[in-house]
C-alpha positions in Angstrom: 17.0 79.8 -72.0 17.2 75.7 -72.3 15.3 74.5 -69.2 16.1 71.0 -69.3 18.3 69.9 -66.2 17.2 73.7 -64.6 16.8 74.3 -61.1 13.2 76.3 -60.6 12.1 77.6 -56.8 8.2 78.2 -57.0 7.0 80.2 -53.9 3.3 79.0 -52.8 3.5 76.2 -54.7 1.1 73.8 -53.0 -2.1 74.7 -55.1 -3.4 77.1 -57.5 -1.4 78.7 -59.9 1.8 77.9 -58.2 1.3 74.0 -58.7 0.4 74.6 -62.6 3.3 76.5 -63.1 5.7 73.7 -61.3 3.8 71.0 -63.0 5.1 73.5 -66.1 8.6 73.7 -65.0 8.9 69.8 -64.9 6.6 69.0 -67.8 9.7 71.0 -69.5 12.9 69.2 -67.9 13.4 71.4 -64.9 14.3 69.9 -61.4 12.1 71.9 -58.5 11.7 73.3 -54.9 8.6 74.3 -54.0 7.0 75.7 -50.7 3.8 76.6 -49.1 3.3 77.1 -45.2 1.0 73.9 -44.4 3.2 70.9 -44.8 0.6 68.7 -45.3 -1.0 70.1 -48.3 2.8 70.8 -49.5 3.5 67.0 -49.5 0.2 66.3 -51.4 1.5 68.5 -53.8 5.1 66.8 -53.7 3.5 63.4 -53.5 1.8 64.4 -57.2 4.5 66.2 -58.9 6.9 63.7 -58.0 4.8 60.5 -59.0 6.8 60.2 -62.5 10.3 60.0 -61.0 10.6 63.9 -60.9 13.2 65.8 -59.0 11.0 67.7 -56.4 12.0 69.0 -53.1 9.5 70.4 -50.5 10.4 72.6 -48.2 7.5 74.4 -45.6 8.1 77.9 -45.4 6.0 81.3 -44.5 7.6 83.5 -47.1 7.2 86.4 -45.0 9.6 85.1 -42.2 12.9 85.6 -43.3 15.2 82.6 -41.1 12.4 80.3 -42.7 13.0 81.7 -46.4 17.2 81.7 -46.0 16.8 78.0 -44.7 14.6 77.2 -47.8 17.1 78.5 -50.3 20.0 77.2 -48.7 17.9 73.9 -48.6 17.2 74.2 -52.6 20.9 74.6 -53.7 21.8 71.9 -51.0 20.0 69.5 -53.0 20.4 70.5 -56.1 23.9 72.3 -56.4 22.7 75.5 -58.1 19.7 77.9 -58.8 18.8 78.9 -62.1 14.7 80.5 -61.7 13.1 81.9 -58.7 9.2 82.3 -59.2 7.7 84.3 -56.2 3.8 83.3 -56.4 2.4 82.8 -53.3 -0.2 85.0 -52.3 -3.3 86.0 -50.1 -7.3 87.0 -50.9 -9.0 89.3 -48.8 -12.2 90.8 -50.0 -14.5 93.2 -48.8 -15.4 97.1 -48.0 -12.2 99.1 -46.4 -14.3 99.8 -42.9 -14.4 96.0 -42.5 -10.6 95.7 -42.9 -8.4 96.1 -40.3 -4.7 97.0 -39.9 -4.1 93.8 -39.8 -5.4 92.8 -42.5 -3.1 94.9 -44.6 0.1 93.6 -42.6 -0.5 90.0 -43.6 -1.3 91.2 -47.1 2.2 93.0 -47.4 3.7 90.3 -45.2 2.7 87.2 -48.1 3.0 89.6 -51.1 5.5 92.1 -51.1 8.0 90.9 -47.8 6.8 87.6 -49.8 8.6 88.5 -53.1 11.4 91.0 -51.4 12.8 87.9 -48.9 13.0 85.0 -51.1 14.5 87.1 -53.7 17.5 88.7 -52.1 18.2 85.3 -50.3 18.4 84.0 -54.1 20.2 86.4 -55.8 23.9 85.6 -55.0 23.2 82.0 -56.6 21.1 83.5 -59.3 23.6 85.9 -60.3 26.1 83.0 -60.3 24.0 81.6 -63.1 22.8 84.5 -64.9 18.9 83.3 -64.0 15.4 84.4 -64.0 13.5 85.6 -61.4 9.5 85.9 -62.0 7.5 87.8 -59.9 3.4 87.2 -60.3 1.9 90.2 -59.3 -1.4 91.0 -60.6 -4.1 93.2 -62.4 -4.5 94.9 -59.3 -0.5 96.0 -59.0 -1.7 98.3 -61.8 -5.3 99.1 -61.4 -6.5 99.3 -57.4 -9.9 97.5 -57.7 -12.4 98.7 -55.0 -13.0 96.1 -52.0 -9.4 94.8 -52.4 -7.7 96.9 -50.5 -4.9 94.9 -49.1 -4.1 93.1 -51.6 -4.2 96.3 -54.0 -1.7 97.8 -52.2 0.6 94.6 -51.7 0.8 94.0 -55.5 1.6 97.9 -56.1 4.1 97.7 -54.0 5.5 93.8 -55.8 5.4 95.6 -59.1 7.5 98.3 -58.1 10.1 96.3 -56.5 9.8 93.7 -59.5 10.3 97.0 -62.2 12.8 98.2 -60.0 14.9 95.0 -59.9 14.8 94.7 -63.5 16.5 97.5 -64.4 19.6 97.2 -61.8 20.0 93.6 -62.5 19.6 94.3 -66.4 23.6 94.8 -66.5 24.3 91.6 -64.3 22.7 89.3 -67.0 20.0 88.6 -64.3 16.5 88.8 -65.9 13.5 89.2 -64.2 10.1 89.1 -65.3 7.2 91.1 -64.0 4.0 89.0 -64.8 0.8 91.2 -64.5 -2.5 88.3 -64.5 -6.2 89.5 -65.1 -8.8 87.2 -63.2 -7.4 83.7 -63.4 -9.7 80.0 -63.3 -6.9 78.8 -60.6 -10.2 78.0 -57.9 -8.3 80.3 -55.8 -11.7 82.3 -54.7 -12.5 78.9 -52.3 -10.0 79.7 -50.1 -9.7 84.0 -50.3 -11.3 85.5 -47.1 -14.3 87.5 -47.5 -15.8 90.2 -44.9 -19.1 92.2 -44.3 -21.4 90.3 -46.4 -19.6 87.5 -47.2 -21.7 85.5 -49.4 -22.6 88.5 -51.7 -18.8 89.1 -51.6 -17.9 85.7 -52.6 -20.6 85.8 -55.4 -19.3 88.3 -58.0 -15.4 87.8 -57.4 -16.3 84.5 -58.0 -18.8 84.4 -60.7 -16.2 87.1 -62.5 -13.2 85.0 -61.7 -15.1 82.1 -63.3 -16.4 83.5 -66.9 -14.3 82.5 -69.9 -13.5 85.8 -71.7 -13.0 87.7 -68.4 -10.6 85.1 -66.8 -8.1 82.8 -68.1 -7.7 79.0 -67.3 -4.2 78.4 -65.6 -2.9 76.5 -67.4 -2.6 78.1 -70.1 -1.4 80.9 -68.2 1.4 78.7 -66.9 2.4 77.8 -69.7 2.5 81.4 -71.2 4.4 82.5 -68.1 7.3 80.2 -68.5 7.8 80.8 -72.3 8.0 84.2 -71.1 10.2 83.7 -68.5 12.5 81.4 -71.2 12.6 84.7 -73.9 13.8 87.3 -71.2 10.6 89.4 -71.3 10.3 92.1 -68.9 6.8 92.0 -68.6 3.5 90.2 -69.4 0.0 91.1 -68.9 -3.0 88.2 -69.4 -6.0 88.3 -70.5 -7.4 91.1 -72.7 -9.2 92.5 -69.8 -6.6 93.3 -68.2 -4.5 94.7 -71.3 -7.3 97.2 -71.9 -7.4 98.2 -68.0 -3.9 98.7 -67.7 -3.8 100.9 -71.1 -7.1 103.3 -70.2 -5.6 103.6 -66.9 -2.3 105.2 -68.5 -3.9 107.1 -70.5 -7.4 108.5 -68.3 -6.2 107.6 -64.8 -8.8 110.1 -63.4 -11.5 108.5 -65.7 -10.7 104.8 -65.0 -10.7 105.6 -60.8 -14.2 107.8 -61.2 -15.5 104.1 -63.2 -14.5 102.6 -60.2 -16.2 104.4 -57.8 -18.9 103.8 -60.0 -18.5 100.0 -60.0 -17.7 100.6 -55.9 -21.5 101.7 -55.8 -23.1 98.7 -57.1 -20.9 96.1 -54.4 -22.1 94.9 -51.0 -21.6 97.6 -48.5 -20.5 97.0 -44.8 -19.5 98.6 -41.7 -16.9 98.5 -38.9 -19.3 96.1 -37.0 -18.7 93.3 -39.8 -14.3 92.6 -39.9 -14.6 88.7 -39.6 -13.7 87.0 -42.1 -15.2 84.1 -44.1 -13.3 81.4 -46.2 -14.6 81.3 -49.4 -15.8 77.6 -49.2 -18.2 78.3 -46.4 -19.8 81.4 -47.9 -20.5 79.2 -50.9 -22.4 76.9 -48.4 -24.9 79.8 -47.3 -26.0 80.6 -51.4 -28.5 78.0 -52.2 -29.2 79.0 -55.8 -28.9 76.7 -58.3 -28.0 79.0 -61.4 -25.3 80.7 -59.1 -23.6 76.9 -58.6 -23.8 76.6 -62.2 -21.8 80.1 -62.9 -19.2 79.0 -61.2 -18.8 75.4 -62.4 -15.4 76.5 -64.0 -13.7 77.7 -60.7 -15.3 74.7 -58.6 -13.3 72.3 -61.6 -10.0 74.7 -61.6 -10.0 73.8 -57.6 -10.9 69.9 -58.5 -7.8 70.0 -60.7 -5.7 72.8 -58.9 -5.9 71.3 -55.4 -7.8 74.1 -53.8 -9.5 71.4 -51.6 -9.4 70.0 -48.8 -7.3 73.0 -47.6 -6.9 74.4 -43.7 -10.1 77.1 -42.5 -7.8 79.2 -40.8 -7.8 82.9 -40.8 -4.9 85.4 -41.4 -5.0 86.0 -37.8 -4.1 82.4 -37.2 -1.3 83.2 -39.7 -0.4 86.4 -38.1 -0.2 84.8 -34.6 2.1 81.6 -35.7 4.6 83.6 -37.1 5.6 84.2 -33.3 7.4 81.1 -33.1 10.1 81.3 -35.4 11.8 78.4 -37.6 8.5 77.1 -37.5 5.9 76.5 -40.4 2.5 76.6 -39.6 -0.6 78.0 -40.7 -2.6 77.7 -43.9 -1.2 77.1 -47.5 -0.2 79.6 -49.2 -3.5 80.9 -51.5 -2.0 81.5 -55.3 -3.3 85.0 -56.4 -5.8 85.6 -59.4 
């Protein structure tokens, strides 16, 4: 697929992984929409992808409301006349022990990343099909292997993958590809603005210091750029980072093994009760870990976020979220947080 002269939607586009990969997108001759729920941040973003003469539109949208994602669609092929690549990216973080997570919690979760990837791709697919396109859908490591003290967003990329694997194979015939792109820990900066509960600054510390070690995760970048050449050769799938090939393999082959290893791993995390479901934004519980060496650990996700956009960024909680939604049409709340 030639993507010079292109038209690319990128969900949750403001920061994180969704700006690298429309930074991507117009680094290679595509003209782009993108969208994230705080319209301030989003015009940052459009401000800088825009500042050498590109062809960006912005449009706020929460991608789990669906007048909000018809209007941004419509809006898209307005502007640009067609659409030839729908990336659905944007994504939530919640960490921490399942009794600290409430119902709720898991409603936001599926609202973001699975009502997130379902809305914005049916409202696309009569133009996509018009153009034989690409649709990419980031899911993650933890679509394949439920990680312990992730809960919610376990079972919101389970449910993306499936609908992704699904929509392959029916669109196969229509000349629609789709892409189902499974990350491993990514250096996006992404863990300043997750949500952590019970003991939030032990929470933050090792999903951060493992989203921050070369090896483990993978700068994004790179993976942006891995994700569109993927996108451009029709592949079904891609998984990054070794990591998270090997998981994703032992898991096929010893599921029972690979869920008694994490209940092993489960043992050595932070534990929490009922008592403790507020949540933290990952930039405060930095501020409560005075420990020099820790700072230093992460110096790779604190520069991802320098370069990435992760801050400033709104301290509101999903429950802010939750309760905007009541007013339709309109987009408010936080930015969307691209998923590691």
């Amino acid at each position: 697929m030639e993507l010079t002269g292109q038209v690319a939607l990128v969900t949750g586009a403001s920061r994180g992984l969704g700006l690298a990969l429309a930074r991507e997108l117009l680094r290679r001759g595509c003209r782009v929409a993108v969208c994230a729920r705080d319209p301030e941040e989003l015009e940052r973003a459009r401000v800088e992808l825009a500042r050498d003469g590109a062809d960006v539109l912005a449009v706020p949208c929460d991608v789990s409301n669906r007048d909000q994602v018809e209007e941004l669609v419509a809006r898209t092929v307005d502007q640009f006349g067609s659409l030839d690549v729908l990336i659905t990216n944007a994504g939530v973080i919640q960490v921490g022990p399942l009794p600290t997570m409430r119902v709720e919690d898991f409603e936001d979760a599926m609202g973001v990343m699975f009502w997130g990837v379902v809305l914005p791709t049916l409202a696309a697919l009569p133009h996509l099909r018009e153009t034989r396109g690409r649709i990419v859908t980031i899911t993650s490591i933890g679509g394949k292997v439920a990680a312990p003290h992730l809960l919610p967003y376990d079972a919101a990329k389970f449910a993306a993958v499936g609908f992704s694997e699904g929509l392959a194979a029916e669109l196969a015939r229509e000349g629609v590809r789709v892409t189902t792109v499974v990350p491993g820990l990514m250096r996006t900066g992404s863990p300043l603005n997750a949500f952590f509960k019970g003991q939030e600054a032990r929470e933050f510390s090792w999903f951060t210091v493992a989203d921050s070690v070369p090896g483990l995760s993978m700068d994004a970048e790179r993976a942006a750029r891995r994700i569109v050449t993927a996108m451009q050769r029709g592949r079904t799938e891609v998984l990054l980072t070794a990591p998270a090939k090997l998981a994703v393999r032992v898991h096929g082959l010893m599921p029972a093994t690979t869920v008694r290893t994490l209940g092993l791993v489960n043992r050595l995390l932070p534990r929490a009760d009922a008592a403790d479901q507020h949540a933290v934004r990952g930039e405060a519980a930095a501020t409560a870990i005075g420990s020099p060496l820790f700072h230093r650990l992460i110096a790779t996700t604190r520069r991802a976020a320098e370069r990435l956009r992760q801050r400033p960024g709104p301290v509101a909680s999903p429950a802010a979220v939750r309760s905007a939604r009541s007013a339709p049409g309109e987009a408010t709340g936080p930015g969307d947080v691209s998923s590691s």
